[in-house]
C-alpha positions in Angstrom: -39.9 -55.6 12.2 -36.4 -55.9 12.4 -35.8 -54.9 15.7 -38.6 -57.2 16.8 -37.1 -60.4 14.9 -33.8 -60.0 16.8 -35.1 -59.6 20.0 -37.2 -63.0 19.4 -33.8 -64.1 18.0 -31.4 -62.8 21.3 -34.6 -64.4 23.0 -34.5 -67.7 21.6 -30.7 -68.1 21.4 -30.5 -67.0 25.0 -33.2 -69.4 26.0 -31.2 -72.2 24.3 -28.1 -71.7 26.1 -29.5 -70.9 29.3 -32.5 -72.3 30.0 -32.9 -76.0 31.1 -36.6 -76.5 32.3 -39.5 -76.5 30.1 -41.2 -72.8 29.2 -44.3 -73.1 30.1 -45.0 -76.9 29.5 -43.1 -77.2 26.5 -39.0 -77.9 26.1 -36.9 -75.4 26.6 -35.0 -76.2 23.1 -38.0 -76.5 21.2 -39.1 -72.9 22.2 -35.3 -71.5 21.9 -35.2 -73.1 18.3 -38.8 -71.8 17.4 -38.2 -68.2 18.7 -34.9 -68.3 16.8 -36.2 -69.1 13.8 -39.2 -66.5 14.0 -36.8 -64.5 14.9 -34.2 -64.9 11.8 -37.2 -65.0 9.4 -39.0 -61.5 11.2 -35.3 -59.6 10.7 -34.9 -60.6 7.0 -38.2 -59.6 6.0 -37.9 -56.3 7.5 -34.6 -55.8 6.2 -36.5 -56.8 1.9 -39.2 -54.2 3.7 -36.9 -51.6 5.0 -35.5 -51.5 1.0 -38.8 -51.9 -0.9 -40.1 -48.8 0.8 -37.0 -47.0 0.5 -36.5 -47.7 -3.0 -40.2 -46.4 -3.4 -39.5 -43.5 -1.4 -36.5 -42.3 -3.5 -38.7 -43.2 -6.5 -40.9 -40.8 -5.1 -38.6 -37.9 -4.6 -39.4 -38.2 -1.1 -36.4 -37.2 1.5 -34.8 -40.8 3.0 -32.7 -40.8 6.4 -28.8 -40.5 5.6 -26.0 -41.8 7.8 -25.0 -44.1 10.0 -26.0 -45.3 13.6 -23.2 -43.5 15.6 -23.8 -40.4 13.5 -27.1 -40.1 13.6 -26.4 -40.2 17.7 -24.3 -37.4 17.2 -27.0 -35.5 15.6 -29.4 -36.1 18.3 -28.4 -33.2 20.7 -28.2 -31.0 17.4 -31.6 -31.5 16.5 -33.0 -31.5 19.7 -31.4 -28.3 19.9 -32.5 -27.0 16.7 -36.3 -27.8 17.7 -36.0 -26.2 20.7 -34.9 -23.2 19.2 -37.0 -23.2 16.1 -34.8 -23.4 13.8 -35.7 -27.1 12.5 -39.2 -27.0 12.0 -39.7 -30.2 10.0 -40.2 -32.5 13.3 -43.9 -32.3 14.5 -44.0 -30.2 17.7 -45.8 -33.1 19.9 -42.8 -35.7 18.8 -40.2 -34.6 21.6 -43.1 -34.7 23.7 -43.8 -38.7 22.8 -40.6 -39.6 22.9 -40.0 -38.2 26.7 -43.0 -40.4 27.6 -41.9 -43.3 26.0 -38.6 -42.6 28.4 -41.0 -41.9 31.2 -42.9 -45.0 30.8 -39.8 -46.8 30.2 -38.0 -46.1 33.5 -41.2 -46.0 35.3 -42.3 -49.9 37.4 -45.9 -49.5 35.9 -46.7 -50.9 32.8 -49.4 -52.1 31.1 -48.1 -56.2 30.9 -46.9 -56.2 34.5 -42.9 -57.7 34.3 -43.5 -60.5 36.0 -45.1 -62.5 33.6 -42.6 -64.6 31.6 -41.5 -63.3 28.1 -45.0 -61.5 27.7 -44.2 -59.0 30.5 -41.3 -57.3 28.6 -43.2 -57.0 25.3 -45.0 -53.6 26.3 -41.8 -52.4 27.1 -39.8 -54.0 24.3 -42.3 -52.0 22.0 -42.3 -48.7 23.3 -38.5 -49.1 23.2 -38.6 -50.0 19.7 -41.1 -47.1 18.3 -38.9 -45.0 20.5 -35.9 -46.2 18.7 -36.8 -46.2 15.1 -38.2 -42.5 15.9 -35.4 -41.1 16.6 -33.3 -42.9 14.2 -35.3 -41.3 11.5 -36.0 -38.4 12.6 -31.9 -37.6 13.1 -31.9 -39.1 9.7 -33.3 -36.5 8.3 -32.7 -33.9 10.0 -29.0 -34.9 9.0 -30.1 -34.5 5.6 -31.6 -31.6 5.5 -28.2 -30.4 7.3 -26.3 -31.8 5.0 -28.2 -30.3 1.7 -27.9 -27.0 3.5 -24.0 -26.9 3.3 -22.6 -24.6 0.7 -21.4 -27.0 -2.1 -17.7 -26.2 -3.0 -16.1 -27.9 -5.5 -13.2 -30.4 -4.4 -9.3 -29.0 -3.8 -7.5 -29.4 -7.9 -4.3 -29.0 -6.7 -2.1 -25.9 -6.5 -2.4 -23.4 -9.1 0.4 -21.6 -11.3 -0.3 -18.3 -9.2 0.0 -19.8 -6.1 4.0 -18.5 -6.1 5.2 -21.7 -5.6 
């Protein structure tokens, strides 16, 4: 929901600083300032989602995704790696599989919404690319986890000691 609400937004702020004609019989600010405002009110309420669930989920004792956007990309070869190899077995085995046609489908020129409709003929594509993004975000969320709970704990550096010789 959050990705969705700010591509409405980046849709209806681009539409009000580009576009002069109407969209589709109405004005072009009235649809940039309405899109913008769905947009806006989409991305907050899937942020208060995104931490309601989470908050239930750690309630739960249920595993949450850890770290940030650029290292989760770091992690992506490493798991995809790591499933190819068996050693991480928690992602379901048809998921890789999804994901490459979701790229497939992405790069191909068929889609379901032909691209030359206005605004509606990007949808299909905007929503693939968004399952495909939030997938992978969590799934290298948690696969950084799990690689992270696997490291040996070792208690943090106190200093030198007496017997050190120095």
């Amino acid at each position: 929901m959050v990705y969705i609400g700010g591509v409405l937004g980046l849709i209806g702020l681009l539409t009000l600083l580009f576009r002069d004609g109407d969209v589709v019989g109405l004005p072009a600010v009235g649809v940039g300032a309405g899109l913008l405002v769905i947009g806006v009110g989409l991305g907050a309420l899937g942020v208060l989602r995104r931490r309601a669930a989470r908050r239930r989920k750690i309630e739960r004792g249920e595993p949450v995704p850890v770290g940030n956007v650029f290292e989760r990309a770091q992690a992506l070869p490493g798991l995809l790696r790591d499933v190819r190899r068996g050693i991480y077995t928690d992602l379901p085995r048809n998921r890789t599989f999804l994901w490459l046609l979701a790229i497939v489908y992405l790069v191909s020129p068929i889609d379901i919404i032909p691209d030359l409709l206005p605004i509606i003929g990007v949808t299909d594509d905007a929503g693939v690319f968004m399952w495909l993004l939030t997938s992978v975000s969590t799934a290298t969320g948690l696969y950084l986890r799990k690689q992270r709970e696997q490291l040996p704990q070792q208690p943090p550096p106190r200093g030198r000691r007496a017997t050190d010789g120095g």
